[in-house]
PDB file with SEQRES, HELIX, SHEET and CRYST1 records, atoms N, CA, C and O in Angstrom:
SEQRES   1 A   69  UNK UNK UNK UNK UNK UNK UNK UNK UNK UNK UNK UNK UNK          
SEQRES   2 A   69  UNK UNK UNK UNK UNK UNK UNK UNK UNK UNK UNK UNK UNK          
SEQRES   3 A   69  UNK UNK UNK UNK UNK UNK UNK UNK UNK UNK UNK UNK UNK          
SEQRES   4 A   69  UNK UNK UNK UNK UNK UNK UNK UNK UNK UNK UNK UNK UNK          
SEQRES   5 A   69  UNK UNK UNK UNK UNK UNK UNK UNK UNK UNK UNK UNK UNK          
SEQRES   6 A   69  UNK UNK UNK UNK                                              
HELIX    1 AA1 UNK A   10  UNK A   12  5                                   3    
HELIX    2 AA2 UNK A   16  UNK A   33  1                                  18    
HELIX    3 AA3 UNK A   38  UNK A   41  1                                   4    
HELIX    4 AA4 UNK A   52  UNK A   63  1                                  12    
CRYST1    1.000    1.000    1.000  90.00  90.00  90.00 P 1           1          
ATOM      1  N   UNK A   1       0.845  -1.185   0.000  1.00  0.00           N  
ATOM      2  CA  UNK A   1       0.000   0.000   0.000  1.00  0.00           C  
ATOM      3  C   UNK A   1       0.885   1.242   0.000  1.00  0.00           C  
ATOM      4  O   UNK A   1       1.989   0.980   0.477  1.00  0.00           O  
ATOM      5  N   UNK A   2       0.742   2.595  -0.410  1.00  0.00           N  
ATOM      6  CA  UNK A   2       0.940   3.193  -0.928  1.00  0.00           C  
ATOM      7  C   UNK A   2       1.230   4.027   0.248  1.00  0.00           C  
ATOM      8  O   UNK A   2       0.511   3.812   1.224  1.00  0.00           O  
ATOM      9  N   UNK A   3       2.101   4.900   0.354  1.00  0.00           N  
ATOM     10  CA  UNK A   3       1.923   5.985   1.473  1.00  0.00           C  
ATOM     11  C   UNK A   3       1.996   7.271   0.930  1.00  0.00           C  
ATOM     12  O   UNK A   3       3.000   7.954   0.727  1.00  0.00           O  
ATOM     13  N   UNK A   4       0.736   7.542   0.702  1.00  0.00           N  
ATOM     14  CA  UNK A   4       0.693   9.437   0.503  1.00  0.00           C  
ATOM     15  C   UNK A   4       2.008  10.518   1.051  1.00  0.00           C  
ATOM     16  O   UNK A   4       2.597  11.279   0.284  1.00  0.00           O  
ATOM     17  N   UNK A   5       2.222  10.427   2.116  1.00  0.00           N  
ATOM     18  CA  UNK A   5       3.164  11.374   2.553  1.00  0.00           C  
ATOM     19  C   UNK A   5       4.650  10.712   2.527  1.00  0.00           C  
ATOM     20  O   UNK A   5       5.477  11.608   2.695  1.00  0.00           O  
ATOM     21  N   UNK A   6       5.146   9.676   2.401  1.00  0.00           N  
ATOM     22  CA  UNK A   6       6.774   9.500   1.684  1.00  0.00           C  
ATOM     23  C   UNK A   6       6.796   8.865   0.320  1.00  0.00           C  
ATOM     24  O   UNK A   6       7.854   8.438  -0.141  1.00  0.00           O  
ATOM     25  N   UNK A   7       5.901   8.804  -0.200  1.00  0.00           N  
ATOM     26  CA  UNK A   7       5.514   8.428  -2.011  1.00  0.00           C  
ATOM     27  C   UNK A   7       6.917   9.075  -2.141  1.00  0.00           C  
ATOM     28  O   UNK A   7       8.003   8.498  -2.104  1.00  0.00           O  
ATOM     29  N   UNK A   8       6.597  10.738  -2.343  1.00  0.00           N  
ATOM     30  CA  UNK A   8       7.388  11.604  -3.088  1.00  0.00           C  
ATOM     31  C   UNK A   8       8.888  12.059  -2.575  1.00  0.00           C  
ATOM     32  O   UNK A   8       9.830  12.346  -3.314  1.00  0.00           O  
ATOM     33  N   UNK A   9       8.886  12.057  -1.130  1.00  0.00           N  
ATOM     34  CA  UNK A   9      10.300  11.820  -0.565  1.00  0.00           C  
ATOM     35  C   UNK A   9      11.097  10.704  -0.836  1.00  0.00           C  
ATOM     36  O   UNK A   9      12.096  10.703  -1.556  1.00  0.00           O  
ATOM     37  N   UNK A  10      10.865  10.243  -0.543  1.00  0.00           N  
ATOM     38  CA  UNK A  10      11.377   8.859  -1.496  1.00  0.00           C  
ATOM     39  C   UNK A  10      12.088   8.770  -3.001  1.00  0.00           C  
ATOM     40  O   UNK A  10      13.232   8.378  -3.229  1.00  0.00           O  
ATOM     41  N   UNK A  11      11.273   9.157  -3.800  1.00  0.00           N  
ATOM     42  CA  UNK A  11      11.649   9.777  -4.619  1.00  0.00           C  
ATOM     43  C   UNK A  11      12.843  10.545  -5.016  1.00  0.00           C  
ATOM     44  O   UNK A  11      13.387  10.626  -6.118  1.00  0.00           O  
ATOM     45  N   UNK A  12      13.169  11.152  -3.762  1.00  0.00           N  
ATOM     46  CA  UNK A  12      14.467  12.278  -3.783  1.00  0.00           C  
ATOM     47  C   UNK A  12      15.237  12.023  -2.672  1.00  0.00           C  
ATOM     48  O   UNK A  12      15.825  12.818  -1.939  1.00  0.00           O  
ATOM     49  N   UNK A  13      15.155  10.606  -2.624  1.00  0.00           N  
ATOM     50  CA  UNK A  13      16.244  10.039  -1.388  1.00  0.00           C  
ATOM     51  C   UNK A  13      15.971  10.778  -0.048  1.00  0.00           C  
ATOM     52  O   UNK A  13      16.965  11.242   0.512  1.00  0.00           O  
ATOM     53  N   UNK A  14      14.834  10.942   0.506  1.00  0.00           N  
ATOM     54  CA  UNK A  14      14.551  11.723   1.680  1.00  0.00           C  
ATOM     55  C   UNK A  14      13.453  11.211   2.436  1.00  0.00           C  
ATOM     56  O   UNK A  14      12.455  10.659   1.971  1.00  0.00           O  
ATOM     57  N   UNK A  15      13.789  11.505   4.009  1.00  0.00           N  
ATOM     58  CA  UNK A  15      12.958  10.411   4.646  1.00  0.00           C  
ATOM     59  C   UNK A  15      11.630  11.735   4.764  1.00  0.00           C  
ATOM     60  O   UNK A  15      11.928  12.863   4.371  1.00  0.00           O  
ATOM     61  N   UNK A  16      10.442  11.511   5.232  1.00  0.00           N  
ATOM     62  CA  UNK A  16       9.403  12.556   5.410  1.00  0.00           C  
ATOM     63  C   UNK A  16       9.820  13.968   6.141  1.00  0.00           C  
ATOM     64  O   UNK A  16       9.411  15.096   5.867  1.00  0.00           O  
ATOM     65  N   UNK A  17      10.801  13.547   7.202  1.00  0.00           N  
ATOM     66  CA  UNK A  17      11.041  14.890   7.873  1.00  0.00           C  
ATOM     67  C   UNK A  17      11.775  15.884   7.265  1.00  0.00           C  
ATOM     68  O   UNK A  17      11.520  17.088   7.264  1.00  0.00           O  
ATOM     69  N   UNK A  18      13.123  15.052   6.513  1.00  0.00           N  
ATOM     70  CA  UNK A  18      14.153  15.900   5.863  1.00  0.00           C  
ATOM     71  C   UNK A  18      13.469  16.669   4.912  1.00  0.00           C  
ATOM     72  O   UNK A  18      13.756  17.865   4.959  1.00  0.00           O  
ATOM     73  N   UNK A  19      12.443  16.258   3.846  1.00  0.00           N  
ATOM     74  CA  UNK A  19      11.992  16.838   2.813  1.00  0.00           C  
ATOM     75  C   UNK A  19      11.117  17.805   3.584  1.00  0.00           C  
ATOM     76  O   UNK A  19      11.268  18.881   3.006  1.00  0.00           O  
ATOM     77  N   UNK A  20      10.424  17.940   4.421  1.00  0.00           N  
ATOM     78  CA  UNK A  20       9.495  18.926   4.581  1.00  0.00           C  
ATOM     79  C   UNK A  20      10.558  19.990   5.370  1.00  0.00           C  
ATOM     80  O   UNK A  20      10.206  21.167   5.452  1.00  0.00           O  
ATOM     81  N   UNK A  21      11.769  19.601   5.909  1.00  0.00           N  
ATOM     82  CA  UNK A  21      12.697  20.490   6.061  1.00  0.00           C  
ATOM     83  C   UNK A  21      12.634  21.281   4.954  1.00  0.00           C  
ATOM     84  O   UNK A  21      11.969  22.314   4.873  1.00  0.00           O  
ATOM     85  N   UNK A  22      13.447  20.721   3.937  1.00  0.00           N  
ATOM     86  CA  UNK A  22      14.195  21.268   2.440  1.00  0.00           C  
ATOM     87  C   UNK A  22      13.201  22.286   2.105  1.00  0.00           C  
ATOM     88  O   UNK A  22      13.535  23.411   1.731  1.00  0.00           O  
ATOM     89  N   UNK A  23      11.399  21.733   2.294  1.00  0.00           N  
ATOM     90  CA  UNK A  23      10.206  22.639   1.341  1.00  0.00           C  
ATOM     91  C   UNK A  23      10.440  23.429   2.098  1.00  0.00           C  
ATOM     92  O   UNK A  23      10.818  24.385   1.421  1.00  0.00           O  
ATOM     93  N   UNK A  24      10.490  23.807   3.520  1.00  0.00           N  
ATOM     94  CA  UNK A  24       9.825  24.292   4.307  1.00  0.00           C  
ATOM     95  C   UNK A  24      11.729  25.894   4.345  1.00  0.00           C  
ATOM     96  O   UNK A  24      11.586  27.075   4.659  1.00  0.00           O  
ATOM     97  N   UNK A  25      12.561  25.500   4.096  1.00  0.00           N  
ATOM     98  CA  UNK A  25      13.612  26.167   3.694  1.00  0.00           C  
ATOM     99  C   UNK A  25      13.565  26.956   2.312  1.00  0.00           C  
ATOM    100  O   UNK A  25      14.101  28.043   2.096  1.00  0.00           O  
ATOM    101  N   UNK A  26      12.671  26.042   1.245  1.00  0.00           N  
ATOM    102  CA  UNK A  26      12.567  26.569   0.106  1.00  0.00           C  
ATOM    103  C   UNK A  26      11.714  27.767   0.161  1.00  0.00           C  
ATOM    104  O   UNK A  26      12.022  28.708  -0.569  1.00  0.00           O  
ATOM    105  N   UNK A  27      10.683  27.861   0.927  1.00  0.00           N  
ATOM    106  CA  UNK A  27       9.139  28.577   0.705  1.00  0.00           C  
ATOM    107  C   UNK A  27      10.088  29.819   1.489  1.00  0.00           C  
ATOM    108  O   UNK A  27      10.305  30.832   0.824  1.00  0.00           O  
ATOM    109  N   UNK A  28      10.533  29.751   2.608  1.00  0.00           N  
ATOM    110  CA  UNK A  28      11.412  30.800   3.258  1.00  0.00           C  
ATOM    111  C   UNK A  28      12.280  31.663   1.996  1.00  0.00           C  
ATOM    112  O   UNK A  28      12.058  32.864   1.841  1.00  0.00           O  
ATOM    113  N   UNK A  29      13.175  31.004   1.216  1.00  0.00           N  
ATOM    114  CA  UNK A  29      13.695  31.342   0.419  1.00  0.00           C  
ATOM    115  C   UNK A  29      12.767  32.319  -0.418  1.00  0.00           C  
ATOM    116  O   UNK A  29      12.910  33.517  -0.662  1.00  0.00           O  
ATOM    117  N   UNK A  30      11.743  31.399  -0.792  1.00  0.00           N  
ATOM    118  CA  UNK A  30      10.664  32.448  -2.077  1.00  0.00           C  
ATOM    119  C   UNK A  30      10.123  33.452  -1.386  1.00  0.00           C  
ATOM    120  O   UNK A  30       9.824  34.510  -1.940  1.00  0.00           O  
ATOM    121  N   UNK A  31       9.960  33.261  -0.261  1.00  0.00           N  
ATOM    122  CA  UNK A  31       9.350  34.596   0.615  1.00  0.00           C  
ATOM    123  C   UNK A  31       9.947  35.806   0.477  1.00  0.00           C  
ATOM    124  O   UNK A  31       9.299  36.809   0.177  1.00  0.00           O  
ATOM    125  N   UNK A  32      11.544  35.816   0.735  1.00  0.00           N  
ATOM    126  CA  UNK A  32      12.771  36.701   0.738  1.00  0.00           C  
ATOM    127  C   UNK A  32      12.863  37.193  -0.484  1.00  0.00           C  
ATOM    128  O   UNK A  32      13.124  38.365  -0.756  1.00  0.00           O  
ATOM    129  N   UNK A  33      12.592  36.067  -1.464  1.00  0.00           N  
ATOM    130  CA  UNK A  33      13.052  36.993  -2.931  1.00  0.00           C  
ATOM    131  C   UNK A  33      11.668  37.204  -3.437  1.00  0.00           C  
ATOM    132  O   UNK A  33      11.621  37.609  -4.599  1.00  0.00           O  
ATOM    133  N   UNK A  34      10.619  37.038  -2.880  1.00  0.00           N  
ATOM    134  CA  UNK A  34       9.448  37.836  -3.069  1.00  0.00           C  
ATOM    135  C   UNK A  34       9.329  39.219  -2.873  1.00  0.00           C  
ATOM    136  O   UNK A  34       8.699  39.936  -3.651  1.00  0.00           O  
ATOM    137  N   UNK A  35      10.096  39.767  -1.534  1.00  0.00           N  
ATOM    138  CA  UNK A  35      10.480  40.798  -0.908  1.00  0.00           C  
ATOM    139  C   UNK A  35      11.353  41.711  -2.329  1.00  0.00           C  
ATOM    140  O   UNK A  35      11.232  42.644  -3.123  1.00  0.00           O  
ATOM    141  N   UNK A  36      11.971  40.954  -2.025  1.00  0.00           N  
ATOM    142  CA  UNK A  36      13.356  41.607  -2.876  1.00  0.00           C  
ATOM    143  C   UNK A  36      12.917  41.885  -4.426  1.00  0.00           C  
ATOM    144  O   UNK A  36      13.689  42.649  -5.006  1.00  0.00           O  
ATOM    145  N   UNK A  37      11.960  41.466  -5.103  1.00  0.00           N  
ATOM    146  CA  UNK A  37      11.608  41.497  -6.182  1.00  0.00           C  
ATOM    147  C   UNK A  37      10.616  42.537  -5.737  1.00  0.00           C  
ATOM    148  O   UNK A  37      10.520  43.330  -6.674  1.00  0.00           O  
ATOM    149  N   UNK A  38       9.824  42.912  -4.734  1.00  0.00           N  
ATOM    150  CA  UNK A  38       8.615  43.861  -4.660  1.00  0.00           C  
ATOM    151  C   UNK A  38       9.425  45.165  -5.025  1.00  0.00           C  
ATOM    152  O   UNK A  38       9.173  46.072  -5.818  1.00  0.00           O  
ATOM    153  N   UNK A  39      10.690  44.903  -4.003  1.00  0.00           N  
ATOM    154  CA  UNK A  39      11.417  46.228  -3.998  1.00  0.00           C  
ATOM    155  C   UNK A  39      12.095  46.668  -4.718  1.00  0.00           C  
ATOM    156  O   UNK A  39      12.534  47.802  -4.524  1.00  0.00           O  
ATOM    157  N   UNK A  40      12.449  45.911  -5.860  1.00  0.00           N  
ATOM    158  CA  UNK A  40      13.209  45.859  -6.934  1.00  0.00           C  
ATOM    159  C   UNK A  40      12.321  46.758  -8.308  1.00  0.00           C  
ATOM    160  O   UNK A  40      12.754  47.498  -9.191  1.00  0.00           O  
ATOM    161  N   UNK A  41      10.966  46.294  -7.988  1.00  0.00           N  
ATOM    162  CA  UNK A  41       9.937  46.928  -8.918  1.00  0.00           C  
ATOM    163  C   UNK A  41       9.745  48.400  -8.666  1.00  0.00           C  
ATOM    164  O   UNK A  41       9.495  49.266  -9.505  1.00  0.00           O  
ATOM    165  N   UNK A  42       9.909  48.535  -7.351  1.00  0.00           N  
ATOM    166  CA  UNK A  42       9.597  50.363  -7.138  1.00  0.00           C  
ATOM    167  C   UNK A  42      10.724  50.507  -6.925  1.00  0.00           C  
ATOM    168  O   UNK A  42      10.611  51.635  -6.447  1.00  0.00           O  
ATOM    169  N   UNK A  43      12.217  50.222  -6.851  1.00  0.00           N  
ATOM    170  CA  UNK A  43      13.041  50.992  -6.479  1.00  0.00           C  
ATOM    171  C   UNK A  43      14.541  49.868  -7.477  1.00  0.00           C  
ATOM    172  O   UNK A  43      15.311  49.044  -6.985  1.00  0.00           O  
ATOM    173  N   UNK A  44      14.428  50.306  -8.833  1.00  0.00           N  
ATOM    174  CA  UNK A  44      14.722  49.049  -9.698  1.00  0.00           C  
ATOM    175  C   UNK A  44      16.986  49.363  -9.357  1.00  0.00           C  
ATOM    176  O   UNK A  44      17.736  48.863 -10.195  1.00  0.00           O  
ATOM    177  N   UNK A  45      17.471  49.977  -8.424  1.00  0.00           N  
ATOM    178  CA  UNK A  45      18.644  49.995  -8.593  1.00  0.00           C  
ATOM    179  C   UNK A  45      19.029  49.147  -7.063  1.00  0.00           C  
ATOM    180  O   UNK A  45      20.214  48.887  -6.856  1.00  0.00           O  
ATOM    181  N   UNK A  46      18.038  48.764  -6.089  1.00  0.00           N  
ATOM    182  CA  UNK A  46      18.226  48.231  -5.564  1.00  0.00           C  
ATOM    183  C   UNK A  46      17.707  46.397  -5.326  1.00  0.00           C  
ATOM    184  O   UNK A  46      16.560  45.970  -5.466  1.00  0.00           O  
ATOM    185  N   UNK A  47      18.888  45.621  -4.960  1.00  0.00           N  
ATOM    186  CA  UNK A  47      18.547  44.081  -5.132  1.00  0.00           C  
ATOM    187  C   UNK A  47      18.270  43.790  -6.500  1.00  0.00           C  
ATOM    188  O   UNK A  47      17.464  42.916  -6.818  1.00  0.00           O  
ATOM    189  N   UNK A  48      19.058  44.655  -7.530  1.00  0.00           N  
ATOM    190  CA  UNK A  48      19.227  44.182  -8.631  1.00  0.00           C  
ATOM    191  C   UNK A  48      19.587  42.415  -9.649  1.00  0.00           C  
ATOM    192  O   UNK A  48      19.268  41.871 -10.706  1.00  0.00           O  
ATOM    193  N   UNK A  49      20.474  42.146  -8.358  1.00  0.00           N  
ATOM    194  CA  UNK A  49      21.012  40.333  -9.206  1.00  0.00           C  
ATOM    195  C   UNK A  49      20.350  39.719  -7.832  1.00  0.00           C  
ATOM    196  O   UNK A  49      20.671  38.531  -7.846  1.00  0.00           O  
ATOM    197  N   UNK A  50      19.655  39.954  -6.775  1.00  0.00           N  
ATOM    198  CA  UNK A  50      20.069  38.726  -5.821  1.00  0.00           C  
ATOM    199  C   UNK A  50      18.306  38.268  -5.835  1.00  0.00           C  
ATOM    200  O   UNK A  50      17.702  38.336  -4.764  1.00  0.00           O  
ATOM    201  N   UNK A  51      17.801  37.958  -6.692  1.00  0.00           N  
ATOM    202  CA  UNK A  51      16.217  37.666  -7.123  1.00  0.00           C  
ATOM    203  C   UNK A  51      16.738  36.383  -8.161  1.00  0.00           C  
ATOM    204  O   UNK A  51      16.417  35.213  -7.949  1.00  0.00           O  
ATOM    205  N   UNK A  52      17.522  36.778  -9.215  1.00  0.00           N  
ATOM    206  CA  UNK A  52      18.104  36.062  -9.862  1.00  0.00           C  
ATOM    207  C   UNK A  52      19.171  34.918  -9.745  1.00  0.00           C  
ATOM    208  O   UNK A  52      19.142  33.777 -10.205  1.00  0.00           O  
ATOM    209  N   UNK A  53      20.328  35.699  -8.831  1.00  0.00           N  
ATOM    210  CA  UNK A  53      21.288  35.112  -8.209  1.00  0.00           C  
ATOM    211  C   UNK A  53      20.595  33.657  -7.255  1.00  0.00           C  
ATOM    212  O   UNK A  53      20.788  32.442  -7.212  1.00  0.00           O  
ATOM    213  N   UNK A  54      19.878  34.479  -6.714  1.00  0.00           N  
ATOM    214  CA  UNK A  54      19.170  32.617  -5.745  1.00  0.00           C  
ATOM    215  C   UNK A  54      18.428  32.006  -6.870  1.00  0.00           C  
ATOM    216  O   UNK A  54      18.747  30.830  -7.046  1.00  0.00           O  
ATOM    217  N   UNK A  55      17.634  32.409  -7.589  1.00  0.00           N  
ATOM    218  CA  UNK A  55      17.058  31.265  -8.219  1.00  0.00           C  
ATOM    219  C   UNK A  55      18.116  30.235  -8.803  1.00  0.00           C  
ATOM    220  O   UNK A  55      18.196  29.017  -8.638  1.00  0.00           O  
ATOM    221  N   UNK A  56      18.700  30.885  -9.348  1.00  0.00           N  
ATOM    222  CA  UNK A  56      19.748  29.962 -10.156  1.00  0.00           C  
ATOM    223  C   UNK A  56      20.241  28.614  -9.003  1.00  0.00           C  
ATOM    224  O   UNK A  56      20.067  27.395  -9.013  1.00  0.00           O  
ATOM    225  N   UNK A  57      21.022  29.712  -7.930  1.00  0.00           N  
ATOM    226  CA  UNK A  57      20.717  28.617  -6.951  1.00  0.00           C  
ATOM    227  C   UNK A  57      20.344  27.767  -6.638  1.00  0.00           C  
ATOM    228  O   UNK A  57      20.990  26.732  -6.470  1.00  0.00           O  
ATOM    229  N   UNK A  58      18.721  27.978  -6.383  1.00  0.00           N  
ATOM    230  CA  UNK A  58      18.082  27.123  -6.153  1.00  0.00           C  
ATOM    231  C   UNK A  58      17.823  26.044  -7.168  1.00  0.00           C  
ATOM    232  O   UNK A  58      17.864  24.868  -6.805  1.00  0.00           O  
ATOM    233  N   UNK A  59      17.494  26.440  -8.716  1.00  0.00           N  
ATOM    234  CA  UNK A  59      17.186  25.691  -9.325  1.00  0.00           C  
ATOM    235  C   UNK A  59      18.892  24.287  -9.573  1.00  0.00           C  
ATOM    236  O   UNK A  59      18.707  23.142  -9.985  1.00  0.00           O  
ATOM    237  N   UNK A  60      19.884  24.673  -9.312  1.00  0.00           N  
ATOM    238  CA  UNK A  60      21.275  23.524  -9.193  1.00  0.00           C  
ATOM    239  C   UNK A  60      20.628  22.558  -8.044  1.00  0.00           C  
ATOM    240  O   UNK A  60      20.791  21.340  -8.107  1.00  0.00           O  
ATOM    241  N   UNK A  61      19.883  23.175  -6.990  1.00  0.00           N  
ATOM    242  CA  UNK A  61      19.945  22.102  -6.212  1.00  0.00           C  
ATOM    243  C   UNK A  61      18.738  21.526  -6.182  1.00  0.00           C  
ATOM    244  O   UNK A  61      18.638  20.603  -5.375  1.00  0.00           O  
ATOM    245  N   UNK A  62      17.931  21.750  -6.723  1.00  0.00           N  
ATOM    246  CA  UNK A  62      16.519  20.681  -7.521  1.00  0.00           C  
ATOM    247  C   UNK A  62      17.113  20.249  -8.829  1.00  0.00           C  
ATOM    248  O   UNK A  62      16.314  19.430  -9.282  1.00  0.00           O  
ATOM    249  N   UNK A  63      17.911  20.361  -9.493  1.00  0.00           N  
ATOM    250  CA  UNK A  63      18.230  19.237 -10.677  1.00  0.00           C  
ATOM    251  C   UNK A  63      19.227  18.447  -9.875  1.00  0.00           C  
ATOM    252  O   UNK A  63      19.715  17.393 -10.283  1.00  0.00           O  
ATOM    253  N   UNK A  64      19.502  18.989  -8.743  1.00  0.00           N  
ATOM    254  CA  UNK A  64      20.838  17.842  -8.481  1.00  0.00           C  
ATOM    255  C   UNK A  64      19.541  16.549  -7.551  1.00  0.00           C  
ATOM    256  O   UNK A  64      19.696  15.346  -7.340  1.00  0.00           O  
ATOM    257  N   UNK A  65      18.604  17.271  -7.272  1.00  0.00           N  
ATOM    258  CA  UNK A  65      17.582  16.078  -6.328  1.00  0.00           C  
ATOM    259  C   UNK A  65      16.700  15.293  -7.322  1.00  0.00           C  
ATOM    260  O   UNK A  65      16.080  14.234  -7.217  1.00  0.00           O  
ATOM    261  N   UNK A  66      16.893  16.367  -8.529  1.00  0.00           N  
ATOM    262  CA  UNK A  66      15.663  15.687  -9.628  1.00  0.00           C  
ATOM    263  C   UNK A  66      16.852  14.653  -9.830  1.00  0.00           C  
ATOM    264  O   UNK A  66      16.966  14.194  -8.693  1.00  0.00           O  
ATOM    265  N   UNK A  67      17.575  14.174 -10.430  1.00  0.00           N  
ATOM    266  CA  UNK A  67      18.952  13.246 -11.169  1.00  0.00           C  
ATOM    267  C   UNK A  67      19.186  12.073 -10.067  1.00  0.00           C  
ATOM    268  O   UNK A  67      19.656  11.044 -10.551  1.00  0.00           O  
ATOM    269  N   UNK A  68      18.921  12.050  -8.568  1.00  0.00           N  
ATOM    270  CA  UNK A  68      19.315  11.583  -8.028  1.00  0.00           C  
ATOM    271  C   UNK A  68      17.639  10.002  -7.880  1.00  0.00           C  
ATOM    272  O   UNK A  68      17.609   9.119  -7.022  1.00  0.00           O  
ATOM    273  N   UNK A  69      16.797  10.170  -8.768  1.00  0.00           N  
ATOM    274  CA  UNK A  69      16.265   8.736  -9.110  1.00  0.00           C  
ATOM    275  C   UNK A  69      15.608   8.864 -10.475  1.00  0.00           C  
ATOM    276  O   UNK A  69      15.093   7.881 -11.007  1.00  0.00           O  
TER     277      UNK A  69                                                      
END                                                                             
């Protein structure tokens, strides 16, 4: 039988807790450069690369979790 909540951890070599760590680090992350992008729109010379700079970031370390099954 199937388990709804480590189906998808599993998946990415992660037991239930670690992954809702990682999301729960990620959403923090998007929060910050949510910020930083608001302020970037009314005030475009400030937080110029670091909206960009993390994504990139972030996105190395979801292809390195996507590759890993």
């Amino acid at each position: 039988m199937k388990n709804i909540f480590t189906e998808h951890p599993k998946q990415v070599s992660e037991t239930y807790l670690q992954h809702m760590q990682k999301a729960l680090s990620f959403s923090l992350k998007l929060s910050w450069m949510s910020l930083h992008a608001l302020i970037h729109a009314f005030l475009p010379f400030l937080c110029v690369t670091s909206v960009s700079e993390k994504i990139k970031e972030m996105n190395e370390v979801l292809q390195k979790r996507k590759n890993l099954h």
